[in-house]
DSSP file (Angstrom, degrees, kcal/mol; ACC not computed):
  #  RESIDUE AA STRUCTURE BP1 BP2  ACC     N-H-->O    O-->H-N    N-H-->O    O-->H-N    TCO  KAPPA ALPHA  PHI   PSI    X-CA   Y-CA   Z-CA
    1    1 A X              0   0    0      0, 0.0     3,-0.1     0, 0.0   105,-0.0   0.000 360.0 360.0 360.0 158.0  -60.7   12.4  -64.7
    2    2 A X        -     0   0    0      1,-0.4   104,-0.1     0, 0.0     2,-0.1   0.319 360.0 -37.2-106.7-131.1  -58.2   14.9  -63.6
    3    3 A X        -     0   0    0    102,-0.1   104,-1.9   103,-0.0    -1,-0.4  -0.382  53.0-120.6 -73.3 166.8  -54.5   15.9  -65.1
    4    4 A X        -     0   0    0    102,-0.2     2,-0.2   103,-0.1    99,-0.0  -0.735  24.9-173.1-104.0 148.4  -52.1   13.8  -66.4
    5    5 A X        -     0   0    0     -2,-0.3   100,-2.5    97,-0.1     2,-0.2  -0.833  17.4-117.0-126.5 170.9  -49.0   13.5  -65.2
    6    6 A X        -     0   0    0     -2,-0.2     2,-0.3    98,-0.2    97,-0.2  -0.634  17.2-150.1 -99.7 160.5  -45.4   11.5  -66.5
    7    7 A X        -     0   0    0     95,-3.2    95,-0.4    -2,-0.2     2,-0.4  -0.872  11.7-170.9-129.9 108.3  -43.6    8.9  -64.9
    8    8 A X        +     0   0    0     -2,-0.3     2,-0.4    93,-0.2    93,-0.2  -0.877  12.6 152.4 -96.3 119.0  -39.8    8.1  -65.0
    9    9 A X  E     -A  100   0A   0     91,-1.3    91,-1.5    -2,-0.4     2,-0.1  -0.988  15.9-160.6-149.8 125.5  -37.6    5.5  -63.9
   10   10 A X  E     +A   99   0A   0     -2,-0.4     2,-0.2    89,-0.2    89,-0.2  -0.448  11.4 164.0 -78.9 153.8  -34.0    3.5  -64.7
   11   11 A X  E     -A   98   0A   0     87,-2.3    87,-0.8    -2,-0.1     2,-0.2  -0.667  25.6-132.1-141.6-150.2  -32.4    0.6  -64.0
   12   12 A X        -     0   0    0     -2,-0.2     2,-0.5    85,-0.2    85,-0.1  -0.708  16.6-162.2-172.4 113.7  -29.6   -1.3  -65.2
   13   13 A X        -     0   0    0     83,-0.4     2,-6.0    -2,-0.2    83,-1.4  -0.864  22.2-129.4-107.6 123.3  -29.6   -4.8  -66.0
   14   14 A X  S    S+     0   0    0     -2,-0.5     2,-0.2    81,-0.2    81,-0.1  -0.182  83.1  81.2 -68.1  58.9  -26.6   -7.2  -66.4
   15   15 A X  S    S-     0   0    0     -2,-6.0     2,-0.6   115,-0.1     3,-0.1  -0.694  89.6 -81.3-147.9-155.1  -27.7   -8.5  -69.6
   16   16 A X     >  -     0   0    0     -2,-0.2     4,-2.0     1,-0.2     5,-0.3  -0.897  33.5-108.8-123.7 147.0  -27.2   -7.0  -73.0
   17   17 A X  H  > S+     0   0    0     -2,-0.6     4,-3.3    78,-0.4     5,-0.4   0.869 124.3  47.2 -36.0 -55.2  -29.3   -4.2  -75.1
   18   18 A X  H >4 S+     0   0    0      1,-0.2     3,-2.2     2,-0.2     2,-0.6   0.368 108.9  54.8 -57.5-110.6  -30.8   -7.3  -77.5
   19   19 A X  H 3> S+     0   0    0      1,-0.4     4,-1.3     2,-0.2    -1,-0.2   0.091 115.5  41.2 -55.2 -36.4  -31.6   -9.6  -74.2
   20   20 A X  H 3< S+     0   0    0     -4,-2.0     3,-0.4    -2,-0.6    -1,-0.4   0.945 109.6  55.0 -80.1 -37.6  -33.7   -6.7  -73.0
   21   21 A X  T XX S+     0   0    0     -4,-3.3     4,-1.9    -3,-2.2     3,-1.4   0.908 109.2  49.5 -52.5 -47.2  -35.1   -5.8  -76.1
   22   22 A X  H 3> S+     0   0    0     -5,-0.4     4,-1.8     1,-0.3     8,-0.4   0.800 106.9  46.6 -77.0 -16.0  -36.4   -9.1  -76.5
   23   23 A X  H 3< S+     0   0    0     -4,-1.3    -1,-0.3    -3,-0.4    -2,-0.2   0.392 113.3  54.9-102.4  23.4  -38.1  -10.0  -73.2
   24   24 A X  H <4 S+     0   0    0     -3,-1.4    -2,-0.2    -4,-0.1    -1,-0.2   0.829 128.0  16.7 -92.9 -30.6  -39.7   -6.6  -73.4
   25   25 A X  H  < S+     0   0    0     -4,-1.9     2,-0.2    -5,-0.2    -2,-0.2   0.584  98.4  87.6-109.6 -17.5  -41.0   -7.5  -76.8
   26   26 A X  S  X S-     0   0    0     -4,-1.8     4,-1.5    -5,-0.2     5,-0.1  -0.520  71.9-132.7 -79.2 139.2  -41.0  -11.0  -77.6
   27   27 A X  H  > S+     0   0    0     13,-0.3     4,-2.0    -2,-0.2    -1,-0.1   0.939 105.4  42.7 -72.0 -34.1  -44.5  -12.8  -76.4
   28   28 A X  H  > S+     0   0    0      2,-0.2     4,-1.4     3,-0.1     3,-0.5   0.956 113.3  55.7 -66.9 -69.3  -42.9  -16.0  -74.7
   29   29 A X  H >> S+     0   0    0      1,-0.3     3,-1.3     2,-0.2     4,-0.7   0.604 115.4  36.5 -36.2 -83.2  -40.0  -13.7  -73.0
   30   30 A X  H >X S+     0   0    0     -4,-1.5     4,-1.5    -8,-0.4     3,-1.0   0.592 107.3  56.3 -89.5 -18.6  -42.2  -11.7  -71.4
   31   31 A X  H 3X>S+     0   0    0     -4,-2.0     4,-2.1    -3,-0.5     5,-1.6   0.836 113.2  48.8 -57.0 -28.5  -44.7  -13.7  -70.5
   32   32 A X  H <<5S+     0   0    0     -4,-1.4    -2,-0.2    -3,-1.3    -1,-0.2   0.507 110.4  53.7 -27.2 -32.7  -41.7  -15.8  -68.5
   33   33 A X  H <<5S+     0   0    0     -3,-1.0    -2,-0.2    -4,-0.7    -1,-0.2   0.718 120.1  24.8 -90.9 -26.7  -40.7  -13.0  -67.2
   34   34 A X  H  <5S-     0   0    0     -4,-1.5    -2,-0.2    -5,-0.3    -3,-0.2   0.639  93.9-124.0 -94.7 -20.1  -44.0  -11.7  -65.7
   35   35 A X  T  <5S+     0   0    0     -4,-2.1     2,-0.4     1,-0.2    -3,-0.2   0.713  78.4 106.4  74.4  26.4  -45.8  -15.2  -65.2
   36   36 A X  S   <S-     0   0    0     -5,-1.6    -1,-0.2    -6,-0.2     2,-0.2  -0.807  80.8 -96.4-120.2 141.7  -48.8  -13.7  -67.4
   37   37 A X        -     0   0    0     -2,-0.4    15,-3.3    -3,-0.1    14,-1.3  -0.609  43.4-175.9 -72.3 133.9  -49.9  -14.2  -70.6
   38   38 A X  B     -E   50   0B   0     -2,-0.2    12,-0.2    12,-0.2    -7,-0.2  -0.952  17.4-169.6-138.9 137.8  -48.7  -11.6  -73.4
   39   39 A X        +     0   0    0     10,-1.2     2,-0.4    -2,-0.3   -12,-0.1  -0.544  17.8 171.2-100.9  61.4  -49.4  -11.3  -76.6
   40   40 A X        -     0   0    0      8,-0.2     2,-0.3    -2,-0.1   -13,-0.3  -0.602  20.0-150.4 -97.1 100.2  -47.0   -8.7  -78.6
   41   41 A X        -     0   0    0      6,-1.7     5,-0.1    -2,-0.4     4,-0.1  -0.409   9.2-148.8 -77.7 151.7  -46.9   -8.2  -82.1
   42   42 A X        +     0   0    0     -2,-0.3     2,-0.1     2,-0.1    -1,-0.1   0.612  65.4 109.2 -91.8 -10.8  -43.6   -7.1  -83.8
   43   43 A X  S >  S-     0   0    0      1,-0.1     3,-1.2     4,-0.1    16,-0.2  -0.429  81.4-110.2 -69.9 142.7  -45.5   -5.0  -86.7
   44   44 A X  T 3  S+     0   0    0      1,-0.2    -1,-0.1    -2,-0.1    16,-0.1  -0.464 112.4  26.7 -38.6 130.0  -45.4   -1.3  -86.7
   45   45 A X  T 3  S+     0   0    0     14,-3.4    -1,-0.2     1,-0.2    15,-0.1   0.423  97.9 145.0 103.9 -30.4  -49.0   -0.6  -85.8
   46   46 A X    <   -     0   0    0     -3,-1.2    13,-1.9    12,-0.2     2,-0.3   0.074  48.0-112.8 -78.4-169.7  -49.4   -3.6  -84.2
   47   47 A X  E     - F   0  58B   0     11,-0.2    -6,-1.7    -3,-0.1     2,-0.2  -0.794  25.5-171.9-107.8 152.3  -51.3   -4.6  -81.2
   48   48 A X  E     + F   0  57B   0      9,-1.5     9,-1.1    -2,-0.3    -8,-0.2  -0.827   7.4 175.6-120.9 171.9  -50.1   -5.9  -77.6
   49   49 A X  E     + F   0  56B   0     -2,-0.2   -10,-1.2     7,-0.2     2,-0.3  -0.679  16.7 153.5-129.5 113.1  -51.8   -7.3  -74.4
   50   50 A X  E   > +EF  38  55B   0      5,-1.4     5,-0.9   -12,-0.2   -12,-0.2  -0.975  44.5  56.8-153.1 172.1  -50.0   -8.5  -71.5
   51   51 A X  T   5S-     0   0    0    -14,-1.3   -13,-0.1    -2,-0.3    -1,-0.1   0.590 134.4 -56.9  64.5  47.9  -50.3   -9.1  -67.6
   52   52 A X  T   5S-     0   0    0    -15,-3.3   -14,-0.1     1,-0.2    -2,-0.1   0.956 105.4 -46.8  80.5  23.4  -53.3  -11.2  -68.7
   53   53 A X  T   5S+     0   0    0    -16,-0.3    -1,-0.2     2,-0.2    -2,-0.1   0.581 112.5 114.0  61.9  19.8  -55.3   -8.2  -70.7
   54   54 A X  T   5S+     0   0    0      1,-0.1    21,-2.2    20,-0.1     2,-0.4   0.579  76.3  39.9 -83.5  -8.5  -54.7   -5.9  -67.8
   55   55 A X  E   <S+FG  50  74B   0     -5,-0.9    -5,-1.4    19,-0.2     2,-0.4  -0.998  75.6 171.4-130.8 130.4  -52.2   -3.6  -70.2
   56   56 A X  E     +F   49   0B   0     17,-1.3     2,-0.3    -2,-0.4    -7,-0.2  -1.000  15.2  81.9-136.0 146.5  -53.1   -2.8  -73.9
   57   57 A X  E     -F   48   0B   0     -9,-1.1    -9,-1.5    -2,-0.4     2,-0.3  -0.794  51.2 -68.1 162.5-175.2  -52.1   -0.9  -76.7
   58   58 A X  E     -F   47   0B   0     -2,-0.3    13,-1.3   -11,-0.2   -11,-0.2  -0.835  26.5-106.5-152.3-159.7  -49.9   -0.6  -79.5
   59   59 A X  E     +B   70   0A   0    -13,-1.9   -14,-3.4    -2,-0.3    11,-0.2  -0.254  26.8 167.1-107.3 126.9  -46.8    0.0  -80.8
   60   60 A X  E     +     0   0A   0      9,-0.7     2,-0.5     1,-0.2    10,-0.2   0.892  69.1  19.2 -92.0 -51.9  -45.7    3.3  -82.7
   61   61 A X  E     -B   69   0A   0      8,-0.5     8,-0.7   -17,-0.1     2,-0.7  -0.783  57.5-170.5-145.1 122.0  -42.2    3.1  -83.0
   62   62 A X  E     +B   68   0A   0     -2,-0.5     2,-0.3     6,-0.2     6,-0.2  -0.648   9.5 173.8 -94.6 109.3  -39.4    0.3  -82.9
   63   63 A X  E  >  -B   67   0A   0      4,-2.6     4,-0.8    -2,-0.7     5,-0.1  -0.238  42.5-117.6-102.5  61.5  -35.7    0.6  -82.9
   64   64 A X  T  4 S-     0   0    0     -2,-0.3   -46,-0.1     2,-0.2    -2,-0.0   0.423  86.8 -13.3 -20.3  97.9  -34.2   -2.9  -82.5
   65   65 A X  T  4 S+     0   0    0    -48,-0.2   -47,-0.2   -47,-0.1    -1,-0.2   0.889 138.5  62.9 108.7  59.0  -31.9   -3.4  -78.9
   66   66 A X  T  4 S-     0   0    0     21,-0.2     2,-0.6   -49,-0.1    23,-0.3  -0.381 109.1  -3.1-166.2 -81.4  -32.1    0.6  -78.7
   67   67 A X  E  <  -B   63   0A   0     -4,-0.8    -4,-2.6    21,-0.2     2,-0.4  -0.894  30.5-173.4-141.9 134.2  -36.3    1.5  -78.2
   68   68 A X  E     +BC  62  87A   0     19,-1.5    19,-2.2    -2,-0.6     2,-0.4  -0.864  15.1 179.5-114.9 121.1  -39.7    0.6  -78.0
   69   69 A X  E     +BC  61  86A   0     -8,-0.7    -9,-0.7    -2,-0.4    -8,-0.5  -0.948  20.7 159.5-121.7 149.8  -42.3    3.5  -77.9
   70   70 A X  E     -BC  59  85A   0     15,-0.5    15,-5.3    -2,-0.4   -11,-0.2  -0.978  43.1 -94.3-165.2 162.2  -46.0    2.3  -77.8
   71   71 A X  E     - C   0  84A   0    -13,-1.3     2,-0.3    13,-0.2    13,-0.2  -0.511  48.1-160.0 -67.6 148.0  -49.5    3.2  -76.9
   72   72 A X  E     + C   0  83A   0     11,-2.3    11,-1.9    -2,-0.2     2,-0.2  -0.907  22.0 151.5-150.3 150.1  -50.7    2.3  -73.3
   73   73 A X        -     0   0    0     -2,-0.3   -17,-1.3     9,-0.2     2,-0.5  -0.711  29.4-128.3-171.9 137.6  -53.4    1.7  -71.1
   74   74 A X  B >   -G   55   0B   0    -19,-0.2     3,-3.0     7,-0.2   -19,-0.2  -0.686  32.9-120.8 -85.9 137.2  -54.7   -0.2  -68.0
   75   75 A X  T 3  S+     0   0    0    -21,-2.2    -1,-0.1    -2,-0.5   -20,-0.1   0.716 109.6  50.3 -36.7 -24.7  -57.7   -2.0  -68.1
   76   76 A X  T 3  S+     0   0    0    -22,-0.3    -1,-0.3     2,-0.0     2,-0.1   0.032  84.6  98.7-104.9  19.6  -59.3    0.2  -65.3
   77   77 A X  S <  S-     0   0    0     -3,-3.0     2,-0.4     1,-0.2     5,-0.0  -0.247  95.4 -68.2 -94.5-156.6  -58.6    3.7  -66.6
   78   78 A X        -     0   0    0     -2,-0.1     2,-0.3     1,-0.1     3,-0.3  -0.613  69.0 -85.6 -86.5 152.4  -61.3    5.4  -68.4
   79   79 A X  S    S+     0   0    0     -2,-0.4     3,-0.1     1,-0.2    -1,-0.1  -0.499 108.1  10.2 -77.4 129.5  -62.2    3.8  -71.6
   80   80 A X  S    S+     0   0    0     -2,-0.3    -1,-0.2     1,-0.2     2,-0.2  -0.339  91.5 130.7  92.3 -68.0  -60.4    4.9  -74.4
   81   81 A X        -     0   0    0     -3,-0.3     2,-0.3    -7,-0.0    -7,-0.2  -0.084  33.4-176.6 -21.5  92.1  -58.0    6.6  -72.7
   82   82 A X        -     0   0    0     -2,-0.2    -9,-0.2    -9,-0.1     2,-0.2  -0.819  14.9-160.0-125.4 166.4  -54.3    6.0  -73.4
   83   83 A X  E     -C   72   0A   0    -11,-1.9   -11,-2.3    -2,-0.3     2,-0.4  -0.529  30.5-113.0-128.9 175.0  -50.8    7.1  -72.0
   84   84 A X  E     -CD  71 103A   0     19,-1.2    19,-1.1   -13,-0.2     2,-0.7  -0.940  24.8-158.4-122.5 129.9  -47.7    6.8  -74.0
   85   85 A X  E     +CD  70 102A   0    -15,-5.3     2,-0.7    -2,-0.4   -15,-0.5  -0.773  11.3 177.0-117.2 123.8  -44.8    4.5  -73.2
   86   86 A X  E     -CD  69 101A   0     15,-2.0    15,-1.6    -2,-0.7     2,-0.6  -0.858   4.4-174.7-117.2 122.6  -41.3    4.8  -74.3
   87   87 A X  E     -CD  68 100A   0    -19,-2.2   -19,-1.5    -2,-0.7     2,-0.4  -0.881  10.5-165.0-101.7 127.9  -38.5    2.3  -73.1
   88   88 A X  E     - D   0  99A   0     11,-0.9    11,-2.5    -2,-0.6     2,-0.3  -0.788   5.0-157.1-108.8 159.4  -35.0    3.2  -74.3
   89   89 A X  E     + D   0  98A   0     -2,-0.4     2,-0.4   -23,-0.3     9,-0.2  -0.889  20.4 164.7-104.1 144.5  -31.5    0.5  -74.2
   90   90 A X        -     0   0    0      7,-2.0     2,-0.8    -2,-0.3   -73,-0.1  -0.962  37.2-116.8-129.8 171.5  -27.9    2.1  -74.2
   91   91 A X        +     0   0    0     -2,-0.4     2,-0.5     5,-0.1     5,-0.2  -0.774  33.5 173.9 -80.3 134.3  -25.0    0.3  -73.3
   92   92 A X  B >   -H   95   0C   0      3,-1.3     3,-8.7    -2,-0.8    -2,-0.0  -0.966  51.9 -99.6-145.6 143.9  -23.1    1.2  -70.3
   93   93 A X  T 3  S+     0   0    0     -2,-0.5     3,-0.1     1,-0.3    -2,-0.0   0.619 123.0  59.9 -42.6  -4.3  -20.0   -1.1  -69.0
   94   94 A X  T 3  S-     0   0    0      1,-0.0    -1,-0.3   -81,-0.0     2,-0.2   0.530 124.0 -96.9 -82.6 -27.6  -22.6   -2.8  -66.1
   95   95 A X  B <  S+H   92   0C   0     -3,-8.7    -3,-1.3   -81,-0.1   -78,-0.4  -0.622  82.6   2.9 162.6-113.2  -25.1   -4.2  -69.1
   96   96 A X        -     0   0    0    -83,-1.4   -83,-0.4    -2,-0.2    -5,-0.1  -0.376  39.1-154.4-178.9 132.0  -27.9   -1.9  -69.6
   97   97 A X        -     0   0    0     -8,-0.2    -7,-2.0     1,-0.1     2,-0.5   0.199  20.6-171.4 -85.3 127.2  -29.7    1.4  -68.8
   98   98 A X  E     -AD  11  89A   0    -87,-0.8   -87,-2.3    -9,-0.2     2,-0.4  -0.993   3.5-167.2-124.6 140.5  -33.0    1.0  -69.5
   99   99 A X  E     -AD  10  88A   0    -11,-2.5   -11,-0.9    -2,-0.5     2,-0.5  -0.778   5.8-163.4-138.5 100.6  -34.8    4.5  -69.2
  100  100 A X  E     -AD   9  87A   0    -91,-1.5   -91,-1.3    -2,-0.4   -13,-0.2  -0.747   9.7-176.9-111.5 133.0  -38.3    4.4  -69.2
  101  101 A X  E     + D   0  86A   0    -15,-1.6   -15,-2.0    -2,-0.5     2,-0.4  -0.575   3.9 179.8 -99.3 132.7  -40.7    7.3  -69.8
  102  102 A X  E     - D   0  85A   0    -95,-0.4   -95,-3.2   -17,-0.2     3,-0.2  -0.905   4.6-179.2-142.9 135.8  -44.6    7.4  -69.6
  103  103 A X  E     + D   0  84A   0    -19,-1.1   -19,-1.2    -2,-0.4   -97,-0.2  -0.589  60.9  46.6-113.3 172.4  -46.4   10.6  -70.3
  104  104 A X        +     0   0    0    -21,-0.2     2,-1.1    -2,-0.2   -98,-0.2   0.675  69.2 156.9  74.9  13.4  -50.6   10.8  -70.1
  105  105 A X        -     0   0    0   -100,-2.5     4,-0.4    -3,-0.2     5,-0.3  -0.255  52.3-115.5 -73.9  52.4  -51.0    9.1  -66.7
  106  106 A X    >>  -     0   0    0     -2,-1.1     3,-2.1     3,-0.2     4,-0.6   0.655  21.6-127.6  -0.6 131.1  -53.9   10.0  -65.3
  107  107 A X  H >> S+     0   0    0   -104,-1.9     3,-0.9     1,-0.4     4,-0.5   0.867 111.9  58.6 -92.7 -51.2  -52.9   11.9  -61.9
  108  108 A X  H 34 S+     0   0    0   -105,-0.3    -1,-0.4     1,-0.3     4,-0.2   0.423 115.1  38.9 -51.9  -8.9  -55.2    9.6  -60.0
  109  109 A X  H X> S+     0   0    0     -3,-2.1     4,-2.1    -4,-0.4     3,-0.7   0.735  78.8  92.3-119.8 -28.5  -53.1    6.7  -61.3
  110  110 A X  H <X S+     0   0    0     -3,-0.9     4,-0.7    -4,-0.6     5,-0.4   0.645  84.0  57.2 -84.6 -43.2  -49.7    7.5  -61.4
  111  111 A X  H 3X S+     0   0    0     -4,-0.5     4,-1.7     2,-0.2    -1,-0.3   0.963 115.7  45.5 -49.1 -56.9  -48.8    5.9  -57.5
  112  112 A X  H <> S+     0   0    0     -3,-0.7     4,-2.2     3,-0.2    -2,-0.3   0.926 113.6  39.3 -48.7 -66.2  -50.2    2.9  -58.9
  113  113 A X  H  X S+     0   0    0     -4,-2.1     4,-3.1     2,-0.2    -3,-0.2   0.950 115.1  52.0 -64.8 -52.1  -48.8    2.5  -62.1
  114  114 A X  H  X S+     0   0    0     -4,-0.7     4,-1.7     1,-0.3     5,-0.3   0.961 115.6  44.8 -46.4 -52.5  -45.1    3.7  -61.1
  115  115 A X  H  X S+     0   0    0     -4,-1.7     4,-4.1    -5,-0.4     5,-0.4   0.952 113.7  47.2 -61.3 -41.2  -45.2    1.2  -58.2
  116  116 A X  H  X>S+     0   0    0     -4,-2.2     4,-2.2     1,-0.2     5,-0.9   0.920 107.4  57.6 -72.2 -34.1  -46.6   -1.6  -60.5
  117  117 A X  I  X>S+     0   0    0     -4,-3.1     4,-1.7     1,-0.2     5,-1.3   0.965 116.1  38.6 -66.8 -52.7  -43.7   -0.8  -63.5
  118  118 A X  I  <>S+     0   0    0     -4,-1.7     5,-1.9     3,-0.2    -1,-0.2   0.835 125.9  36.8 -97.4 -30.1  -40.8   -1.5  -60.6
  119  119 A X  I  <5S+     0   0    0     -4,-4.1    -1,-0.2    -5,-0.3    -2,-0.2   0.759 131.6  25.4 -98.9   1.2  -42.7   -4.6  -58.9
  120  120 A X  I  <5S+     0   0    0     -4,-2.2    -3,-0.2    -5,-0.4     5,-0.2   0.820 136.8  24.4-112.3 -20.2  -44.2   -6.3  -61.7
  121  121 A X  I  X<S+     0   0    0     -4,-1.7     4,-1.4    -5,-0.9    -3,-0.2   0.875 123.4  33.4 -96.1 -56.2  -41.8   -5.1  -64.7
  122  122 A X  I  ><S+     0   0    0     -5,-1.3     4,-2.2     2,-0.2     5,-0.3   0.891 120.5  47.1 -95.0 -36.0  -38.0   -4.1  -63.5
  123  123 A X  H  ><S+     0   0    0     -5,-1.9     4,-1.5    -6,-0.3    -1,-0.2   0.850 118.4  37.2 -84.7 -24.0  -37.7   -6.6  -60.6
  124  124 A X  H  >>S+     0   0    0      2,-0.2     4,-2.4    -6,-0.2     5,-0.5   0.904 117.3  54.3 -86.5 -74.3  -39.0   -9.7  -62.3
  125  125 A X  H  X5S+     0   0    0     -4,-1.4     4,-3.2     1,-0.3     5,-0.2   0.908 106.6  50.8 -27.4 -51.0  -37.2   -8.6  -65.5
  126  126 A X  H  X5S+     0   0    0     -4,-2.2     4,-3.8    -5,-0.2    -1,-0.3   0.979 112.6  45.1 -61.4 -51.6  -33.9   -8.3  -63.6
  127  127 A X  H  <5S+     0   0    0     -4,-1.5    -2,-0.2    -5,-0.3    -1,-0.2   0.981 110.5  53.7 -62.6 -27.7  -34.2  -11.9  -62.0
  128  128 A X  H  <5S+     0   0    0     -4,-2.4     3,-0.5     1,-0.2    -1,-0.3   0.985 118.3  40.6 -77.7 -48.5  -35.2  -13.4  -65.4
  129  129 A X  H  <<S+     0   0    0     -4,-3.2     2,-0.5    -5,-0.5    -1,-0.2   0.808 118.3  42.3 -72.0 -32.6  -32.0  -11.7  -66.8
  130  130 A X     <        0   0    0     -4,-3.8    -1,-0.3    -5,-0.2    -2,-0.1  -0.627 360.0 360.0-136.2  93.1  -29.9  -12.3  -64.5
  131  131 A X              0   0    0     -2,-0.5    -1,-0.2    -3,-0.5    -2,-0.1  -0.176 360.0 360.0-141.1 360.0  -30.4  -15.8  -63.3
C-alpha cells in the first residue's frame, strides 16, 4: 500500500442538525436513505456496518445533532486497515452544514471513496431529507 491521504467535503441540507444526525446514525434511517442494509450501534465503542458490509468500523466519539467521529474501512482495502471518519452538524439559516473529514485513505483509494461519499451518501441523503 502507499500513503494516505484525507478527504473533505460539505454540503448543506434543508433539514435540521437532529434529522441529519439521525439518518447518519440511526439503522432504519440510513438504510432508507441508501437502499442497503445498515446496522449502527449507538454505544460508544460500538460497531457499524452499512452499504450491505461494504463499510465497517466503529464509533469513537458522539456528540448528539453536532458529530459523529468513527473508525472506517472498505471491504476491499487491505485487511485491518482503517481510516478515520468525522462528520460535523452546525446550523446555518439554509438547514445544515455538514462537514465531513476522512483522514488515513489509502492514496490508491481516495478517487474512489470521495466520489462514492457524494453519490452514494450526500445525494441520496439530501433527497431522503428533502422530500
Amino acid at each position: 500500500m502507499s500513503t494516505a491521504t484525507s478527504i473533505r467535503q460539505t454540503a448543506i441540507f434543508k433539514a435540521s442538525p437532529h434529522e441529519v444526525y439521525e439518518a447518519l446514525i440511526d439503522s432504519k434511517k440510513h438504510s432508507e436513505f441508501t437502499g442497503s442494509e445498515a446496522s449502527i450501534s449507538r454505544a460508544f465503542g460500538g460497531r457499524f456496518s452499512t452499504w450491505d458490509g461494504y463499510a465497517e468500523g466503529k464509533n469513537l466519539e458522539f456528540v448528539p445533532d453536532e458529530k459523529i467521529v468513527q473508525t472506517w474501512r472498505a471491504s476491499d482495502w487491505p485487511e485491518g486497515y482503517y481510516s478515520k471518519v468525522t462528520f460535523m452538524l452546525a446550523l446555518v439559516a439554509s438547514g445544515t452544514l455538514l462537514t465531513f473529514y476522512q483522514t488515513d485513505v489509502p492514496d490508491e483509494f481516495k478517487k474512489e471513496i470521495a466520489r462514492g461519499w457524494r453519490e452514494y451518501y450526500r445525494q441520496p441523503l439530501k433527497r431522503y431529507l428533502e422530500k
